[in-house]
C-alpha positions as CSV (number, residue, x, y, z in Angstrom):
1,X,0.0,0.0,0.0
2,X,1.2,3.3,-0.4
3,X,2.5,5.5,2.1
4,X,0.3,7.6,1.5
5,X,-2.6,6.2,1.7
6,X,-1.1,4.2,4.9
7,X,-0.7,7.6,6.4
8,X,-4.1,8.4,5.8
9,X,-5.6,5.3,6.9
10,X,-3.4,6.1,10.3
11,X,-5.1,9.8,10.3
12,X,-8.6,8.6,10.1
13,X,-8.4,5.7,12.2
14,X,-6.3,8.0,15.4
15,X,-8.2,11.0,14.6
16,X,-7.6,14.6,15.7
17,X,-9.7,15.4,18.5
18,X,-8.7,19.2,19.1
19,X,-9.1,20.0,15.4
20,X,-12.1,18.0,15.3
21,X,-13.5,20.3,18.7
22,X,-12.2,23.5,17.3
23,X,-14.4,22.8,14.3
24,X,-17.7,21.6,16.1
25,X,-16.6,25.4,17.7
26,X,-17.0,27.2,14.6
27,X,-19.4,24.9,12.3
28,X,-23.0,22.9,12.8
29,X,-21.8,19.6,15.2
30,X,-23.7,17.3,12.6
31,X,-22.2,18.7,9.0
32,X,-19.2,18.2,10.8
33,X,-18.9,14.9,11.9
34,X,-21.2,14.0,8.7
35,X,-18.5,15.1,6.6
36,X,-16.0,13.0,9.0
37,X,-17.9,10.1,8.1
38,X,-17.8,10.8,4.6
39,X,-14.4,11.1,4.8
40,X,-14.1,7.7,6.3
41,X,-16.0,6.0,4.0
42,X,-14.0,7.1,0.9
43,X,-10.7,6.1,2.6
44,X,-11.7,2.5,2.9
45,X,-12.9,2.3,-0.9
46,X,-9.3,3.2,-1.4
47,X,-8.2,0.3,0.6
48,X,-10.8,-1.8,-0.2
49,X,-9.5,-1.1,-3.7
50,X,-5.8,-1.8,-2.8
51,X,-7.1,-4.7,-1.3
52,X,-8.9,-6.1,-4.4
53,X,-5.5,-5.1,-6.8
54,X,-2.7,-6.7,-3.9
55,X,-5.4,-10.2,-4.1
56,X,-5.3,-10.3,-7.8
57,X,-1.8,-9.3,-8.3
58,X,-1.1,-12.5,-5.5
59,X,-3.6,-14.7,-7.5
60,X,-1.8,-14.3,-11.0
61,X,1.9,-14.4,-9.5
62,X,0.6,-18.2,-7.2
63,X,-0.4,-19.3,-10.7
64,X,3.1,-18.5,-12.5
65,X,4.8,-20.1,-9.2
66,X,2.4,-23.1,-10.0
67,X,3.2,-23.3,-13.7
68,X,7.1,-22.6,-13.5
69,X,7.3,-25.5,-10.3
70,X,5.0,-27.9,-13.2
71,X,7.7,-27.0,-15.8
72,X,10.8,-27.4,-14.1
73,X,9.5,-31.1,-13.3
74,X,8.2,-31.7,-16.5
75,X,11.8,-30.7,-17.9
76,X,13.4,-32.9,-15.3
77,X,11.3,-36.2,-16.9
78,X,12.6,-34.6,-20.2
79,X,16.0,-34.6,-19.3
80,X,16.4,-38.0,-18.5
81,X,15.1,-39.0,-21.5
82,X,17.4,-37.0,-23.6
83,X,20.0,-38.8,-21.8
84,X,18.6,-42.2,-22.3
85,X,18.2,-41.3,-25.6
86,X,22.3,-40.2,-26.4
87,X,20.7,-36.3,-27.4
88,X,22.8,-34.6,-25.0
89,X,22.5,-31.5,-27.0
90,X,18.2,-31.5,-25.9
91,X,19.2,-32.5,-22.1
92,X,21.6,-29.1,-22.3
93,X,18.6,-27.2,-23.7
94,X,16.3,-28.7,-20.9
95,X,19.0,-27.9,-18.4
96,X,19.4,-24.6,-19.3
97,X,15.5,-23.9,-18.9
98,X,15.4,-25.8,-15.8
99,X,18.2,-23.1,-14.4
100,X,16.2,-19.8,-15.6
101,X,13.5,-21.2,-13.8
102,X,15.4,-21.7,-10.9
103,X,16.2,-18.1,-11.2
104,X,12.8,-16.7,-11.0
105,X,11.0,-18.6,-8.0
106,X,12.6,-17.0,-5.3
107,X,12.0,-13.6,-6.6
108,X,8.5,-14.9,-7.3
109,X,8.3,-16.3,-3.5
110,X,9.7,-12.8,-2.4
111,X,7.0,-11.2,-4.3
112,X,4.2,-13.4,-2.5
113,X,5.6,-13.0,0.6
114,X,5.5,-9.2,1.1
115,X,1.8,-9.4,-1.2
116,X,0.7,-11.9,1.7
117,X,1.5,-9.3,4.4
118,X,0.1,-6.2,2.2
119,X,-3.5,-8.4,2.6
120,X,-2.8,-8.7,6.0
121,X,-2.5,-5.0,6.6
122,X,-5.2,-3.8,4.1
123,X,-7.9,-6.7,5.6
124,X,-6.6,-5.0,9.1
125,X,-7.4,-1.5,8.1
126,X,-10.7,-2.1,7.0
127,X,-11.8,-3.8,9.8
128,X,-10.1,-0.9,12.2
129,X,-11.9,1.8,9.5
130,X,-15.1,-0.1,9.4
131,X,-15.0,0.0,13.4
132,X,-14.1,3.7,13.2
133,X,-17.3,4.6,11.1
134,X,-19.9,2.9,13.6
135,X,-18.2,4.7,16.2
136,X,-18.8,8.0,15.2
137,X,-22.1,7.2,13.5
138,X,-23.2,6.1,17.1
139,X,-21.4,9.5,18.7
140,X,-24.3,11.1,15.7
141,X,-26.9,8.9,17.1
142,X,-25.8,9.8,20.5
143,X,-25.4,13.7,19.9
144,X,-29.0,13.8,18.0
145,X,-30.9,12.1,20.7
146,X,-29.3,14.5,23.1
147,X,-30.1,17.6,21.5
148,X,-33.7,16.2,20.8
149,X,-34.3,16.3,24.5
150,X,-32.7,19.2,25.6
151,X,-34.2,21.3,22.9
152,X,-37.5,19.9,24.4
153,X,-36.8,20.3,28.4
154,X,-35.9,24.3,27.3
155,X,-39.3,24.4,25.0
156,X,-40.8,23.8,28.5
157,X,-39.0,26.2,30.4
158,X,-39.2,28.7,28.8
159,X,-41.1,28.8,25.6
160,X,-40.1,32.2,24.2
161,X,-36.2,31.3,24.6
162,X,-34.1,32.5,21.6
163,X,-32.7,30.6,19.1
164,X,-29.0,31.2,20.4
165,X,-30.0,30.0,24.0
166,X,-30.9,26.6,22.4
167,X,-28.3,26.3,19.9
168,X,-25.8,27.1,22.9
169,X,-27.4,24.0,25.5
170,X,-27.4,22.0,22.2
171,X,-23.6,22.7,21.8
172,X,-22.9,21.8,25.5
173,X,-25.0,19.1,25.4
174,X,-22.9,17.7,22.3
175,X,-20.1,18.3,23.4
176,X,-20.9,15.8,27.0
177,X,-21.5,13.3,24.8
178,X,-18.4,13.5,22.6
179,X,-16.4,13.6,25.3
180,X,-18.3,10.6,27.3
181,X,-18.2,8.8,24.0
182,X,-14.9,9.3,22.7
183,X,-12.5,10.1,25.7
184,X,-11.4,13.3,23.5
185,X,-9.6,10.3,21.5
186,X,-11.5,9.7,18.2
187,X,-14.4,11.1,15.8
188,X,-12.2,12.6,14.9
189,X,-18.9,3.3,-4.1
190,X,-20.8,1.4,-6.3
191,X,-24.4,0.8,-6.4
192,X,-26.8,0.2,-3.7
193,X,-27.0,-3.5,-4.3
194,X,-23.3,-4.1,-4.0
195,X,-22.8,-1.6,-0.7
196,X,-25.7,-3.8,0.9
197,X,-23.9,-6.4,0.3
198,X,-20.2,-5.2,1.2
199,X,-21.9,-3.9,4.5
200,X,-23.9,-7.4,5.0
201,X,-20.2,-9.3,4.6
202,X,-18.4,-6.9,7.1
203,X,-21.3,-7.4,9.7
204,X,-21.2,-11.1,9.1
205,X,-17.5,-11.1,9.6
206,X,-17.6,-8.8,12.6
207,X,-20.4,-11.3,14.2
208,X,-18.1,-14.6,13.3
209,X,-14.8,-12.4,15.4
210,X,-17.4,-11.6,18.5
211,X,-18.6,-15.4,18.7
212,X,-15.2,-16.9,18.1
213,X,-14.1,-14.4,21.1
214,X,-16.7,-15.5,23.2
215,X,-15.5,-19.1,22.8
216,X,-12.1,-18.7,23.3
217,X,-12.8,-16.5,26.7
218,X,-15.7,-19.6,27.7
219,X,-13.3,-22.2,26.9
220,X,-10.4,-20.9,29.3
221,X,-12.9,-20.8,32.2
């Protein structure tokens, strides 16, 4: 993956909680942490993208490994016949192809090493993005219901209050909840069919890591 992508992957995922909190300051809470969303959302197209060119660049090099392992035994069989057969001159030819081949499978084994551990880290960083987007959806969620109430308990205060008056207990209310739900540590593309899906597959992997948890922890006890 590139670095820079990495880096921003690394951004998204530690956030910026000041920045965030001087922009809640200055902007509406929601647009704000809307657009944060946003933002997370493209970032793990990008690696979800990565991801898909890293798994079919590691597919296509496996099969060359495959064929050039299938050749050099193949030429192996052919060698011995050449032999057999006093054609020392095809058994050099063989030979030779044998060694080129020899040549190329531990660059090739290099090459699938490091595209195993690229997987590795892009399947990590949309799990750890995907975890970041609930989180601040639910700090939404949270901030909504919040401002729901408390612009209803001033309603029946005091009735005439001014806009400002509830914009500023919405704000403080907000920011309670941000803080309670984050620890001042975090918040910071296709068609509908196949996001349904892609969302439906991240849930059902989720749910397999929480129950294979759960069995580990009830199996130690």
């Amino acid at each position: 993956m590139a670095d820079s992508l990495r880096t921003r992957v690394t951004r998204v995922i530690t956030g910026g909680a000041h920045a965030l909190l001087d922009k809640i300051e200055d902007a509406a809470p929601i647009a704000v942490l809307e657009q944060s969303v946003r933002e997370v959302e493209q970032v793990t197209d990008e690696v979800r993208a990565e991801l898909g060119r890293i798994v079919a660049n590691r597919h296509l090099a496996q099969q060359q490994h495959l064929q050039l392992n299938k050749e050099h035994d193949a030429l192996s069989a052919s060698v011995t016949t050449a032999i057999a057969e006093n054609r020392e001159d095809l058994a050099k030819q063989a030979i030779a192809r044998q060694l080129d081949i020899e040549a190329q499978l531990p660059i090739l084994e290099t090459s699938l090493s490091e595209m195993g551990q690229q997987d590795k880290e892009l399947s990590g960083f949309v799990d750890a993005l995907m975890g970041k987007k609930r989180e601040m959806e639910k700090t939404i969620q949270d901030f909504e219901a919040s401002r729901r109430l408390t612009e209803s308990s001033n309603l029946r205060k005091n009735p005439a209050g001014t806009a400002e008056a509830r914009m500023n207990s919405a704000q403080s209310a907000f920011d309670r909840t941000f803080r309670r739900h984050t620890g001042l540590n975090g918040a910071g593309s296709g068609g509908l069919e196949q996001a349904a899906k892609l969302n439906e597959l991240n849930q059902l992997v989720r749910d397999n890591k929480i129950s294979e948890r759960l069995a580990r922890l009830k199996a130690s006890h």
